[in-house]
N, C-alpha and C positions, 0 to 999 in steps of 0.2 A: 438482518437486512441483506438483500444482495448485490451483486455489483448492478449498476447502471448504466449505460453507455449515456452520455452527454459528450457533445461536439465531437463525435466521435473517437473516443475516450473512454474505458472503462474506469467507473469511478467511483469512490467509496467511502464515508466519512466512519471512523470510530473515536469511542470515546474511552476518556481514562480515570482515574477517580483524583489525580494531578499530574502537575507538566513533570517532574521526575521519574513516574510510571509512563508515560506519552514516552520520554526517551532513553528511557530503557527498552521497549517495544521496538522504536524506531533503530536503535545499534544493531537487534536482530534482523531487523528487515535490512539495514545496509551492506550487512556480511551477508548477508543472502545475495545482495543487489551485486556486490561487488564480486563476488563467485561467478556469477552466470554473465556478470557485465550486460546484467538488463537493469536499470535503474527507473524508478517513479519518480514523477513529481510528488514532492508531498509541500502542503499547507497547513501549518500548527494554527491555531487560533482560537480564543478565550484560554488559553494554557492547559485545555484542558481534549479537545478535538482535533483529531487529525484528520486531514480532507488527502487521499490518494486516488492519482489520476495514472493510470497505464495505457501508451501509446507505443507505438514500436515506432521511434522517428526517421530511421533509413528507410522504412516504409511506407510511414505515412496512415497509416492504419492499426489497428487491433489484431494482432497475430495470435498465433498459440503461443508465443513465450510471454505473452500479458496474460492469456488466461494460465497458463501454471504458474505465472508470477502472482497473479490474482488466489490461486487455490494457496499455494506456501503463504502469503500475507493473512489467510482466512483460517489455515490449520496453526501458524503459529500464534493468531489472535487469542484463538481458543483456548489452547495451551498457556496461556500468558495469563488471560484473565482467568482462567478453572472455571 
């Protein structure tokens, strides 16, 4: 599945096979986040899906550092799940 833009927001749910694999996933996407100091929203829910949303908020908009944020969250998914 690919990203979506909703409310002007790129956004993108995955899933995990438990909330233990969800946040394990999610520590690499933070180290990521906290490197570039571009951060997602994210929303956990049934313990098993994550819902992330990429907005660049000093802008107001969807910049290119949502979409290489969005490509690193899709390369390291893959990598995650095999």
């Amino acid at each position: 599945m690919s990203w979506l833009i909703e409310n002007d927001k790129l956004v993108k749910e995955f899933s995990f096979n438990d909330l233990t694999q969800l946040t394990q996933f999610l520590q690499i996407v933070a180290v990521h986040a906290d490197k570039t100091d571009h951060h997602p929203n994210v929303c956990i829910f049934k313990a098993k899906q994550m819902k992330v949303e990429l907005m660049s908020h000093d802008k107001k908009a969807i910049t290119s550092r949502d979409h290489a944020l969005a490509k690193f969250i899709d390369d390291a998914y893959d990598e995650f799940v095999g």
